[in-house]
N, C-alpha and C positions, 0 to 999 in steps of 0.2 A: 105242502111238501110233496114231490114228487116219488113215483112210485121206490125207486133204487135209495130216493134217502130216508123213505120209510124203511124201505128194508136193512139197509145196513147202517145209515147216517154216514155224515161225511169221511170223516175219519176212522169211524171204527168200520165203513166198509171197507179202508185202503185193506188195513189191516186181515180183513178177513176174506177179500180176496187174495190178499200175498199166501193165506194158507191153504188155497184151496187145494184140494187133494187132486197128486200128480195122474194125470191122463192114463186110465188102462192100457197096457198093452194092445189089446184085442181093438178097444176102441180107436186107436192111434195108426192099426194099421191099418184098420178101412178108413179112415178120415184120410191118411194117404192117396188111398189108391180112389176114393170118390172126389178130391179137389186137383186130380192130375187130367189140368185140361187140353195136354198134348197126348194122354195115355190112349187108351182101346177104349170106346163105349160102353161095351161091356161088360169091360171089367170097372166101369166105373158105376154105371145102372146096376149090377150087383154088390158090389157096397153099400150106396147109396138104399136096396133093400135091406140090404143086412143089416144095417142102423137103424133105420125104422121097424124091424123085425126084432131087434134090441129092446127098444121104446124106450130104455133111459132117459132122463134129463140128459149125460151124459154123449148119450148117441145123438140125441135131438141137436145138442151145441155142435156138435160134426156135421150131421147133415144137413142143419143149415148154410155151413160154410160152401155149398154147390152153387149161395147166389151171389158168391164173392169175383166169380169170374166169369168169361164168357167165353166159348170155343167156337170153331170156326164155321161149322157147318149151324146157321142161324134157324133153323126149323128144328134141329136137334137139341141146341141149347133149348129153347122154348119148351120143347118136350119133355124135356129131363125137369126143367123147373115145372111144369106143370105138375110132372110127377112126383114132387118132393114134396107140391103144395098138397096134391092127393095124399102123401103121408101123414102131413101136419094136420091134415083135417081130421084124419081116422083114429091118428094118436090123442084128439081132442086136448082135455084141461092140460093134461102133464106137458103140452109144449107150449104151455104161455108163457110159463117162466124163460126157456129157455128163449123163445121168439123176444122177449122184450129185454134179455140178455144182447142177443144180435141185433136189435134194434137200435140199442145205445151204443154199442161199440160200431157197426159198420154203416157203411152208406149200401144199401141197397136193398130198399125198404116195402118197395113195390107189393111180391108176392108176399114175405112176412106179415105184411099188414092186411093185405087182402085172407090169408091163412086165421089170422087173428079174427077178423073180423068174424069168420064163419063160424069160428069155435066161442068166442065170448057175445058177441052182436055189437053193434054200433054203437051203442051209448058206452059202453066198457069201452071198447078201441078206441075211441076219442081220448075218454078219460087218461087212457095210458098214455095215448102218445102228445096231448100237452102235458103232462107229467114230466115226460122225456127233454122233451122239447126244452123246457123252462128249465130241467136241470143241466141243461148244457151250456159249457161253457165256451162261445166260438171266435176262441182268438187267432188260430191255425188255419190256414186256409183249407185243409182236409177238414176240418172240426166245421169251418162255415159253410162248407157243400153238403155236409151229411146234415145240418141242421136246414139247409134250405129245401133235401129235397124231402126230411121230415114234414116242412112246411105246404110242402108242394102235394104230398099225398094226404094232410090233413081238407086240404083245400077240399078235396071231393066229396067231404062228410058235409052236407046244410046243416049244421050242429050249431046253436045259441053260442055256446064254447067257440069252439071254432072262428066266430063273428068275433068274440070279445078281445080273442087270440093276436088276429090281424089285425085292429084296430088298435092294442097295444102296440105294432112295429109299420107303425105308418109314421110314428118317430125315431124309428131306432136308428144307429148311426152308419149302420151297414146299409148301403143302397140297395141293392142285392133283397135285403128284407124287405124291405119300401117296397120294391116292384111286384115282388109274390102277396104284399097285403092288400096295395091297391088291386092286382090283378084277380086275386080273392073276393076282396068284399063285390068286387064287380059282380061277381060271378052267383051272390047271394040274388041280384035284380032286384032288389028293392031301386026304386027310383029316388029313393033318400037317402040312399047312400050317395048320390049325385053332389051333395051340398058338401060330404065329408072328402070326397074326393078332388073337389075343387080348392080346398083348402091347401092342398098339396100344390094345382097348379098355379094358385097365386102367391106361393110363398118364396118371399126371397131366399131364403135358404136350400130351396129345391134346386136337383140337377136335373139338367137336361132332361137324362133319361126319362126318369121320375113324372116328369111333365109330362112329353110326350105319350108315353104309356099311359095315363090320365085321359088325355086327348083322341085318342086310338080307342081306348073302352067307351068313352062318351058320346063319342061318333057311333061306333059300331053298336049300341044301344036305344041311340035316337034320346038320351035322356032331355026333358026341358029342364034347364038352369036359369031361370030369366032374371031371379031374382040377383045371381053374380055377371048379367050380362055386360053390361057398362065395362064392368073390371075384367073380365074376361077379354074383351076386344082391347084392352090397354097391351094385353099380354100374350095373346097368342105369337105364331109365327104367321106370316104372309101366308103359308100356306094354306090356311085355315081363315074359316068366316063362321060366326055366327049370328042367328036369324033372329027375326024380331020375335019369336016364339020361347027362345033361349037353347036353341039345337045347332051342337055344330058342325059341321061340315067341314070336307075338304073340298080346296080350289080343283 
């Protein structure tokens, strides 16, 4: 059971987030003025401290919301979010709660997670964010973005987890999932994973994509497959060869 339905379970969390108690004044009016990303810099960098000068759980769910949007000047955004990740690290334990609050709910998981990691270490941030992950439900296409790009910032952990993770959604029915597991487990180098990955390019029910990406990691790896060569040369495209070693190539 992941972390959100340990803490609330499914039902009796609807319930007790519908009570949650209403937003401080105080809090409400710097969470305005720190997610106004056409406003003054800084009057937004001064909010943005006065919430983490707060340290609340309460301040921490506002100041997180700075990684909800982006403003125009691109070294500045950068800088602001770095800034907030310097908050999140200083505020330490009291912002895990709130970070794996923003976690579930938004997509933009980058710095949250990278904040997380420095305050709890890598075996916890893993743990929480398959937690998340698994407790999600992604029928919505906003719901399958923010579950992919969960996926996508798990990928950077070498975590045992992490392996088990992808290797469950090398069947799932979302392509989209397919592509981040094979492109993942690649990414672990084991040269046995070579065998698990082929399984994908010889299967009838694979798309294109799916294939190709298979094909592209395999190459760019140099892996030998000799043992699916036979079947492999039934299947590729013309643009592709492979060699009597079991490595394939592009024409």
């Amino acid at each position: 059971m992941g972390f959100f339905s340990r803490l609330f379970g499914s039902k009796k969390g609807e319930a007790q987030l519908a009570e949650k108690p209403t937003q401080s004044p105080q809090i409400l009016r710097l969470q305005k003025r720190a997610t106004k990303n056409f406003g003054q810099p800084q009057d937004r960098q001064m909010a943005l401290a006065s919430l983490a000068e707060i340290g609340t759980e309460e301040a921490i769910d506002a100041l997180l919301l700075r990684y909800t949007f982006r403003i125009e000047q691109t070294i500045g955004d950068e800088e602001e979010k770095r800034t907030v990740y310097g908050y999140l690290i200083d505020l330490g334990s009291v912002a895990v709660d709130p970070i794996l609050r923003f976690l579930e709910k938004h997509n933009a998981p980058f710095w949250p997670t990278k904040a997380l990691t420095e305050i709890v270490g890598e075996e916890r941030t893993v743990g929480y964010l398959i937690d998340i992950v698994q407790d999600m439900e992604a029928i919505f296409d906003k719901d399958i973005e923010q579950k992919v790009e969960l996926i996508s910032n798990l990928r950077e952990f070498k975590d045992p987890r992490v392996k088990d993770l992808l290797l469950g959604y090398l069947d799932d029915d979302n392509e989209e999932f397919r592509v981040h597991a094979v492109e993942g487990l690649a990414d672990f180098g084991d040269e046995e994973m070579g065998d698990t990955l082929v399984e994908r390019l010889l299967s009838e029910d694979e798309t294109q994509r799916v294939k190709t990406t298979v094909l592209e990691l395999l190459i760019d790896r140099k892996w030998k497959i000799k043992r699916h060569k036979e079947a492999i040369r039934k299947v590729i495209p013309d643009a592709y060869w492979i060699d009597d070693v079991g490595v394939i190539h592009r024409r």
